[in-house]
MOPAC internal coordinates of N, CA, C and O (Angstrom, degrees):
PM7 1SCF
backbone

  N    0.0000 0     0.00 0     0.00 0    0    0    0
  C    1.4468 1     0.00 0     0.00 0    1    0    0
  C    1.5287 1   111.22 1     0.00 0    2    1    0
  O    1.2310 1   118.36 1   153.55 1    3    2    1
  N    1.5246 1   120.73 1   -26.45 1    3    2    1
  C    1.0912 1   119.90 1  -175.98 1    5    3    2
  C    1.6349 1   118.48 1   -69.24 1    6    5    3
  O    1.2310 1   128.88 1   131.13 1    7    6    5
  N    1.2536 1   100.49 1   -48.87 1    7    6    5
  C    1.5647 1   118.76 1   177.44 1    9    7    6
  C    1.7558 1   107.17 1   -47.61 1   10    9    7
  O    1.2310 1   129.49 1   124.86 1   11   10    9
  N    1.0502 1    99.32 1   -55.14 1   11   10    9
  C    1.5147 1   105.65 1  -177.16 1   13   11   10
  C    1.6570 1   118.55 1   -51.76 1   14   13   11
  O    1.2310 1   124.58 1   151.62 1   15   14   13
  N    1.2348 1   108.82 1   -28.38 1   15   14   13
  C    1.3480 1   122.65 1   179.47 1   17   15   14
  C    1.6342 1   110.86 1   -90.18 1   18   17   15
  O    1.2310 1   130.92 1   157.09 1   19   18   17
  N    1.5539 1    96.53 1   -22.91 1   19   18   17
  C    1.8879 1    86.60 1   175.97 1   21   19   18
  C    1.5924 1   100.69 1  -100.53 1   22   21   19
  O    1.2310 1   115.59 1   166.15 1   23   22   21
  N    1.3461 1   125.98 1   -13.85 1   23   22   21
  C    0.8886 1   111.68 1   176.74 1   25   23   22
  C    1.8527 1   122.06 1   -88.86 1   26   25   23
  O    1.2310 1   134.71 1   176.15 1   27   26   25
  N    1.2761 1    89.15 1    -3.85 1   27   26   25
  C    2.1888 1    98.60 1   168.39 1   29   27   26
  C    1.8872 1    99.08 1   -81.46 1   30   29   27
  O    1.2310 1   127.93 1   147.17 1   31   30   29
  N    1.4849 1   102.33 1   -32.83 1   31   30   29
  C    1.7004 1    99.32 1   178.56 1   33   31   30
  C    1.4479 1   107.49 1   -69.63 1   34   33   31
  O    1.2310 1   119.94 1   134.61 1   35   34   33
  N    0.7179 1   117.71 1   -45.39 1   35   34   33
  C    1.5281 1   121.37 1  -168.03 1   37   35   34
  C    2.1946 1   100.98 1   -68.22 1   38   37   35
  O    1.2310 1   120.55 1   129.78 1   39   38   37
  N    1.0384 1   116.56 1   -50.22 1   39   38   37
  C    1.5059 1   132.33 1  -168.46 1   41   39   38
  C    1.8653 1    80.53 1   -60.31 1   42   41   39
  O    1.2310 1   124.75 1   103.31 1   43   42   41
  N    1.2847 1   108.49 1   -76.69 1   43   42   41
  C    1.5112 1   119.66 1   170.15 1   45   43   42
  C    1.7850 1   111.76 1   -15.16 1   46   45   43
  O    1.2310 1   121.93 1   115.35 1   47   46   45
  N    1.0422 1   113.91 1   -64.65 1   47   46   45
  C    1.4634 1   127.53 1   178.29 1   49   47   46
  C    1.4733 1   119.54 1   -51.81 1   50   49   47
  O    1.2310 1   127.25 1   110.15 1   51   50   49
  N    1.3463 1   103.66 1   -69.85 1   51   50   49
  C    1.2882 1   115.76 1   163.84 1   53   51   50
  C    1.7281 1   136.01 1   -55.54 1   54   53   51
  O    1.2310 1   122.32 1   155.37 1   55   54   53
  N    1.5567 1   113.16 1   -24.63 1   55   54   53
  C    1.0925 1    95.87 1   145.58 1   57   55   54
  C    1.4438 1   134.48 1  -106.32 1   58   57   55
  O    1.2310 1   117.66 1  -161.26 1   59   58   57
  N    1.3211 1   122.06 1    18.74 1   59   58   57
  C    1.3875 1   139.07 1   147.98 1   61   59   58
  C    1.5236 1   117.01 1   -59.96 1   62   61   59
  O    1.2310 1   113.80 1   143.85 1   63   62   61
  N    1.5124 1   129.34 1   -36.15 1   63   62   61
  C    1.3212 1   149.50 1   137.72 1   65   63   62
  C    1.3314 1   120.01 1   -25.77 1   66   65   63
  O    1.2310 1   125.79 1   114.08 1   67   66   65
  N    1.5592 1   106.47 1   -65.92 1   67   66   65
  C    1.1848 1   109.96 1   175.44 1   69   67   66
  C    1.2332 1   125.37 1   -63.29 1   70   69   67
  O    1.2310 1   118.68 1   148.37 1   71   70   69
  N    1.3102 1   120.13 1   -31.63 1   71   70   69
  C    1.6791 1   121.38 1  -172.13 1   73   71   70
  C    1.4119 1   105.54 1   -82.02 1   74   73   71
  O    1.2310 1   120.93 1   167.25 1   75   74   73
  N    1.5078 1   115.82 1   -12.75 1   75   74   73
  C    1.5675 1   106.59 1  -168.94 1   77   75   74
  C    1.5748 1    93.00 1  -100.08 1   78   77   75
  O    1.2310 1   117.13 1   160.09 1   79   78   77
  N    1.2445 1   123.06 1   -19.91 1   79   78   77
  C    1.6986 1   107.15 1  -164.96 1   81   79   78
  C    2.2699 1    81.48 1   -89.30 1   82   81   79
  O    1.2310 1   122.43 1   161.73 1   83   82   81
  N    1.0496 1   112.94 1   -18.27 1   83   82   81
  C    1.7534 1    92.55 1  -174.58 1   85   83   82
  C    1.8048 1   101.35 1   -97.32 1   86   85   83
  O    1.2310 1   119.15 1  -167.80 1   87   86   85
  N    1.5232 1   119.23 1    12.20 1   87   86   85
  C    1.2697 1   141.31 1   149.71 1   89   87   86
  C    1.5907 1   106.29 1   -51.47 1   90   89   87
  O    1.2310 1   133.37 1   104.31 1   91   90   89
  N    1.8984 1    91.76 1   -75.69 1   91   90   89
  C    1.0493 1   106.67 1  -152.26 1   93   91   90
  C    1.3673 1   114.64 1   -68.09 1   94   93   91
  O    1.2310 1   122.51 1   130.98 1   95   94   93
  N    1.7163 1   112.80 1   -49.02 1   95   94   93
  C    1.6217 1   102.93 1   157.34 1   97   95   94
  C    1.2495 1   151.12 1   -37.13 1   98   97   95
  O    1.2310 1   123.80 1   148.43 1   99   98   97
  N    1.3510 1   110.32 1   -31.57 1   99   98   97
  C    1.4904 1   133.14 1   178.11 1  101   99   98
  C    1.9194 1    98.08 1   -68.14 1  102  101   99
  O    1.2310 1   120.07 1   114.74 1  103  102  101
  N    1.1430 1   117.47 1   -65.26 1  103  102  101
  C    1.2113 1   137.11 1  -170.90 1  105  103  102
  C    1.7271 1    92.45 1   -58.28 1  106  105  103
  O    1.2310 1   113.79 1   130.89 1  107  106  105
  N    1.3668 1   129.35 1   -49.11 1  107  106  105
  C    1.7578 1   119.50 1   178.42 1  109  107  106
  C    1.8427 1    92.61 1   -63.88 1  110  109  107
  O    1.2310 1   119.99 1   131.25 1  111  110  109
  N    1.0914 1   117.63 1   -48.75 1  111  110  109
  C    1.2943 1   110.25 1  -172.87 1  113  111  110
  C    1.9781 1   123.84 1   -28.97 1  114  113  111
  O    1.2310 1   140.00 1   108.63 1  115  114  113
  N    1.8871 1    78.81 1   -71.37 1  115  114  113
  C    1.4473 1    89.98 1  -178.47 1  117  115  114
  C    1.3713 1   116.31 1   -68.97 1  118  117  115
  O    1.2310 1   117.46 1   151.26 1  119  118  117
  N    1.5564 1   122.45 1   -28.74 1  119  118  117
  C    1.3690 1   107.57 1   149.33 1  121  119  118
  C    1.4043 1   153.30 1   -60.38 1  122  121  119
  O    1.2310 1   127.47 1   163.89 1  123  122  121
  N    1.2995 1   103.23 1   -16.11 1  123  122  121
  C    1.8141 1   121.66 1   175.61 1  125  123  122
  C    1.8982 1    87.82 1   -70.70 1  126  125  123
  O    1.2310 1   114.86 1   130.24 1  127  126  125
  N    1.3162 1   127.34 1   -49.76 1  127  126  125
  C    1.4284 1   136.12 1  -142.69 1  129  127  126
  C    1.9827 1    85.20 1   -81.74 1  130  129  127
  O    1.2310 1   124.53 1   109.27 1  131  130  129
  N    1.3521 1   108.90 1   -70.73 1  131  130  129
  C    1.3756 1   106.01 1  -168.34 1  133  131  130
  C    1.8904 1   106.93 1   -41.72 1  134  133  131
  O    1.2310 1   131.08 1   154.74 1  135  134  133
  N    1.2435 1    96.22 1   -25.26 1  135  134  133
  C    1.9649 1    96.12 1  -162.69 1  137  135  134
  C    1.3815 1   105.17 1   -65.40 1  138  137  135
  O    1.2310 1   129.21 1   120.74 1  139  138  137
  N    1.6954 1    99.85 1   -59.26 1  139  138  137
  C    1.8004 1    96.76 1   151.45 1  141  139  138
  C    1.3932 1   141.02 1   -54.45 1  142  141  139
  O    1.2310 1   126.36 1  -167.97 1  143  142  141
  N    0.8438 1   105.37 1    12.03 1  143  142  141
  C    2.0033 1   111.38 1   161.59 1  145  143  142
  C    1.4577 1    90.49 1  -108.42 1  146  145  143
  O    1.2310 1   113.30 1   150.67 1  147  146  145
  N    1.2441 1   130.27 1   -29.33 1  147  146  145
  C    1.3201 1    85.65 1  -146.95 1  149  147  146
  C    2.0963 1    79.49 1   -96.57 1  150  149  147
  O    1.2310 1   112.69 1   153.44 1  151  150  149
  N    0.8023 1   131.41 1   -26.56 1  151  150  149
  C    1.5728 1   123.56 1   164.17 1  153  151  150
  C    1.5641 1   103.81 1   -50.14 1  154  153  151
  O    1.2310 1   116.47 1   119.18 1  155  154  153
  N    1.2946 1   124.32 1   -60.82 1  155  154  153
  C    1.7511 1   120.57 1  -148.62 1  157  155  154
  C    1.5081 1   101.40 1   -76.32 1  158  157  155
  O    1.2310 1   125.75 1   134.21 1  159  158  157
  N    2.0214 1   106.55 1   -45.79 1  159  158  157
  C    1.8701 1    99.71 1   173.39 1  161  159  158
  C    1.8622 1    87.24 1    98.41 1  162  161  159
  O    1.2310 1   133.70 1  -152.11 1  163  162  161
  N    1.2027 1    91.13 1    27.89 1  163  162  161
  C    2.0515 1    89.07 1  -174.69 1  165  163  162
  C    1.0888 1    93.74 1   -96.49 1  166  165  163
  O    1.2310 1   122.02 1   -42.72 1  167  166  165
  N    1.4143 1   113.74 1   137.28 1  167  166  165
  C    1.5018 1   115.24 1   162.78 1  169  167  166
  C    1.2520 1   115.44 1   -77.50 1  170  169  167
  O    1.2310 1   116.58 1   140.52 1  171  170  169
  N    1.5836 1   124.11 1   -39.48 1  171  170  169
  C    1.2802 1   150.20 1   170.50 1  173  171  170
  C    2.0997 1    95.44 1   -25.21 1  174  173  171
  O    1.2310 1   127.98 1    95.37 1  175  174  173
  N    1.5550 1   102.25 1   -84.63 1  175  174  173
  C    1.1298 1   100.20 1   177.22 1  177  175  174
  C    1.6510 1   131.45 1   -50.88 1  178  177  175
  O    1.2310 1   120.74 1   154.46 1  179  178  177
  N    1.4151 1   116.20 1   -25.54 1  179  178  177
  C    1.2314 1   114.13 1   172.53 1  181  179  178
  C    1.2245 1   118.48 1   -65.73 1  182  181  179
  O    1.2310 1   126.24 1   143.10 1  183  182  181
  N    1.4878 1   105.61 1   -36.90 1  183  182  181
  C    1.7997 1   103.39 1   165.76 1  185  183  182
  C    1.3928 1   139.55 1   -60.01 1  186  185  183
  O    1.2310 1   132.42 1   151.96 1  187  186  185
  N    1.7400 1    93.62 1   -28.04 1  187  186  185
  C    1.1996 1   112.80 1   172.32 1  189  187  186
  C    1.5869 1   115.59 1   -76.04 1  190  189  187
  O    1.2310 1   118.04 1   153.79 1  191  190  189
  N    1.2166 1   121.34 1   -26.21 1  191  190  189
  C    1.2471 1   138.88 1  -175.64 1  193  191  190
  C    1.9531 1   106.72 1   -85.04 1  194  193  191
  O    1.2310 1   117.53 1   147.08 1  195  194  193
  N    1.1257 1   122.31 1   -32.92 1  195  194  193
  C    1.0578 1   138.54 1   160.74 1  197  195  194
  C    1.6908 1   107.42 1   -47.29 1  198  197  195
  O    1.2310 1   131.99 1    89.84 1  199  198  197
  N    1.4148 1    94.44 1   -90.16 1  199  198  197
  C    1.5994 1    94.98 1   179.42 1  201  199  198
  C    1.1862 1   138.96 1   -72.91 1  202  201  199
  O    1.2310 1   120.49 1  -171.48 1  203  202  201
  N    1.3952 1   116.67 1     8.52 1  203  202  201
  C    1.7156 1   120.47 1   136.82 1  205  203  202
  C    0.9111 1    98.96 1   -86.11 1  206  205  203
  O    1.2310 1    89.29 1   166.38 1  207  206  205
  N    1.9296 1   167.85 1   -13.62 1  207  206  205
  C    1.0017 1   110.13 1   128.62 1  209  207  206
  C    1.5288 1   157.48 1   -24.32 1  210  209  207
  O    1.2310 1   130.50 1   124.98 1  211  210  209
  N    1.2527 1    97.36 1   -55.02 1  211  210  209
  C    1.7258 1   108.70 1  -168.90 1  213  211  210
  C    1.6504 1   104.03 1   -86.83 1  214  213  211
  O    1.2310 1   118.40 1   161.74 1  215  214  213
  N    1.4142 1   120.66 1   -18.26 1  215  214  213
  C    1.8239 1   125.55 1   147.88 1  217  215  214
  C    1.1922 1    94.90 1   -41.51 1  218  217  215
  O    1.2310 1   126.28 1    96.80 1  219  218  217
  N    1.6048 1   105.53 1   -83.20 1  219  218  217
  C    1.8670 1    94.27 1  -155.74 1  221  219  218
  C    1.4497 1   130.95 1   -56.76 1  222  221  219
  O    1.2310 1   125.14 1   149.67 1  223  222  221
  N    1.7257 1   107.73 1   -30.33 1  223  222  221
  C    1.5785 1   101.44 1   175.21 1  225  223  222
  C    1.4257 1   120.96 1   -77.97 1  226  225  223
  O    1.2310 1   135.19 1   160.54 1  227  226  225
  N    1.6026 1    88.21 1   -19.46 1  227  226  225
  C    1.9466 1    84.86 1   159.91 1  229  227  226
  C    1.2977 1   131.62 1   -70.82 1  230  229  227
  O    1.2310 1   121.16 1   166.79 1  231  230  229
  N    1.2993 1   115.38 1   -13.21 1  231  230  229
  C    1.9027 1   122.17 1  -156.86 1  233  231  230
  C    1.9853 1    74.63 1  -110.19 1  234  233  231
  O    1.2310 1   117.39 1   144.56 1  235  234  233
  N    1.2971 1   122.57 1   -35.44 1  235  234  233
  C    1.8766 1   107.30 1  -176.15 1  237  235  234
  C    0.8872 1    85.77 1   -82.15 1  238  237  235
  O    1.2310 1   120.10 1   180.00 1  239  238  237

């Protein structure tokens, strides 16, 4: 009985892990993209940078 209970903590953990590192990527993403607009002056990319915004806070 014990195992079972450390092993829901642990499953628990790990996908709490998981959601923050595909957090955290998403978030380097749209930041690598915005940095290049704001160096290149593309509108192209700002749009693009835009709507992976509103992707990712839609998919969190």
């Amino acid at each position: 009985m014990q195992y079972t209970l450390i092993a829901a903590a642990g499953l628990a953990e790990a996908a709490w892990m998981m959601a923050m590192m595909l957090m955290g990527g998403g978030m380097l993403v749209i930041c690598f993209v915005a940095f290049l607009t704001l160096e290149t002056a593309s509108r192209k990319l700002a749009v693009t940078s835009v709507v992976l915004l509103i992707a990712f806070t839609l998919f969190f």
